[in-house]
C-alpha positions in Angstrom: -15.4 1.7 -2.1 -16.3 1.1 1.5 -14.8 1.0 4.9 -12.8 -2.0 4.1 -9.4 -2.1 2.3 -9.5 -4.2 -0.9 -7.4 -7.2 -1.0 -5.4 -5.3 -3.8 -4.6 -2.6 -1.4 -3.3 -5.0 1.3 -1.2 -6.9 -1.1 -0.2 -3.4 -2.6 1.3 -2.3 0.7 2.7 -5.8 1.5 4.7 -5.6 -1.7 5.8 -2.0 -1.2 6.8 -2.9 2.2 8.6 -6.3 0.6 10.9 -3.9 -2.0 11.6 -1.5 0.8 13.4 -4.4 2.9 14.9 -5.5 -0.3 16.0 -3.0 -3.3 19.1 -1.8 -1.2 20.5 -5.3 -2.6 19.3 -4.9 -6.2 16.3 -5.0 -8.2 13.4 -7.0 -6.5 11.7 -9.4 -8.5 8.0 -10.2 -8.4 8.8 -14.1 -7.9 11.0 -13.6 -4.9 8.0 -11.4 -3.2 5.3 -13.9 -4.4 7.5 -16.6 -2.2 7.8 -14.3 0.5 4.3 -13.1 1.0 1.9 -15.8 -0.2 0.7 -13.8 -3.2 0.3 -15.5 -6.6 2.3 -13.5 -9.3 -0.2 -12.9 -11.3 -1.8 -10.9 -9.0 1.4 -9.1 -8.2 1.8 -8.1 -11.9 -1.4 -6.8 -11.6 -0.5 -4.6 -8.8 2.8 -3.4 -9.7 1.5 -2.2 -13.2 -0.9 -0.4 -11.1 2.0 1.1 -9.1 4.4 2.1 -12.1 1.5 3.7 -13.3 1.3 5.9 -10.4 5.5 6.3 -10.2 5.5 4.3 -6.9 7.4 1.2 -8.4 9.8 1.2 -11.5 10.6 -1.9 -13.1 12.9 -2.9 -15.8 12.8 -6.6 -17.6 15.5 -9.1 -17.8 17.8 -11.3 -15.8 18.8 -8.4 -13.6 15.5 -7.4 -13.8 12.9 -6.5 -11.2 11.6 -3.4 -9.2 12.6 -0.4 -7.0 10.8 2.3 -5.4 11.0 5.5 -7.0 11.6 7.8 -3.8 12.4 6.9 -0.7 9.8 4.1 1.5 9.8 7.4 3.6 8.0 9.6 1.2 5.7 7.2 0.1 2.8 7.9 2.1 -0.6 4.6 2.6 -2.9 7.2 1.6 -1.0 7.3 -1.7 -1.3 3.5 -2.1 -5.1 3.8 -0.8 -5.8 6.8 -3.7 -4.1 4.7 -6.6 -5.3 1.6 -5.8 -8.8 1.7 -4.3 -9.2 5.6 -5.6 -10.1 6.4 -1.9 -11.7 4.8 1.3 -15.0 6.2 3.1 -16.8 4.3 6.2 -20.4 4.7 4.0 -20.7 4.3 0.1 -22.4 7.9 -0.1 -19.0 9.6 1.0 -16.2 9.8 -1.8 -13.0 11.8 -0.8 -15.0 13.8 1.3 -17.6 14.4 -1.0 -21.6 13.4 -0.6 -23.3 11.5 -2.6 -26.9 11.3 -1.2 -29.9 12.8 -1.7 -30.6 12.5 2.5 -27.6 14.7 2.8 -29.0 17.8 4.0 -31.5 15.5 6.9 -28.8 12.9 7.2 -28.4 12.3 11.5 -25.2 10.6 11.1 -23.4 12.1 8.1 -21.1 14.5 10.1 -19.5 11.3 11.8 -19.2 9.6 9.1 -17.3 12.5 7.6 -15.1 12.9 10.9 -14.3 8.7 10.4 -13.0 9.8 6.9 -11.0 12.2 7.7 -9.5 10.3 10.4 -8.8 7.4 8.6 -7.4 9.2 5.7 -5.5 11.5 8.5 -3.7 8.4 9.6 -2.6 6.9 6.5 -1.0 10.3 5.2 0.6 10.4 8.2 2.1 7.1 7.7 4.6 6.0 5.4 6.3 2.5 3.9 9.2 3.4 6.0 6.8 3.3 9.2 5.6 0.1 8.2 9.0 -1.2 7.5 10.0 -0.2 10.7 7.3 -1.5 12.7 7.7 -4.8 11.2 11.3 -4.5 11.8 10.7 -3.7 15.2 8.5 -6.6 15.7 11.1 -9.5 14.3 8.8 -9.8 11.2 12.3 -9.2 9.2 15.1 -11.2 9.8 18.7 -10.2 8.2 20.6 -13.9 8.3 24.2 -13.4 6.5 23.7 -10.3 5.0 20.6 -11.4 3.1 17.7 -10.3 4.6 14.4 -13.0 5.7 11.1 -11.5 5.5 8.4 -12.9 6.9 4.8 -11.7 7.1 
């Protein structure tokens, strides 16, 4: 843990995003999302077992095979993603989930900002959803729909 987001958790988010765009015209699979985001699929398999783990993805195998979200992108919340994946995010490593570690807690000068950086971090990604980040990439031209089948690029 630490102030920065994990690679897993940016590719997490990338691929929730990804299935967002695309169940509405069936099952997503992991190779059409590797192609569209740069991300080997062997990484994605390790982050979508992650994520049916957690109920955020369903998958099912086969040639019709591939993955949906299991409740609306609009219920499915970063801080969600952030809790499964990276089991939290704090600016220092003696803060877990709002919780301190540290045995200079009770003479720490700076621990109460560090605390108020948590919270607003954590504030900001439960305030925003897959649907949000959908959006703002739809907003932004980063998803193209060209006859019906949608273009995403990131």
């Amino acid at each position: 843990m630490g102030v920065n987001v994990s690679t897993k958790t940016r590719y997490a988010l990338r691929m929730l995003v990804d299935i967002a765009a695309f169940q509405d015209s069936g099952k997503v699979k992991i190779k059409d999302i590797s192609e569209r985001q740069g991300i080997s699929i062997k990484y994605l398999e390790q982050i979508v077992a992650t994520l049916s783990k957690a109920d955020i993805v369903r998958g099912e195998r086969g040639p019709q095979g591939g993955y949906k979200l299991t409740r609306p992108a609009s219920e499915i919340t970063v801080a969600q993603v952030v809790m499964e994946v990276e089991g939290g995010i704090a600016p220092v490593p003696c803060i877990k989930g709002g919780s301190v570690e540290c045995d200079r807690k009770d003479r720490c000068t700076t621990l109460d900002m560090w605390l108020r950086i948590e919270k607003a971090v954590m504030d900001i990604m439960s305030q925003t959803t897959i649907q949000d980040l959908l959006d703002d990439a739809n907003s932004k031209g980063i998803i193209m729909i060209q006859d019906s089948m949608p273009e995403y690029i990131i």
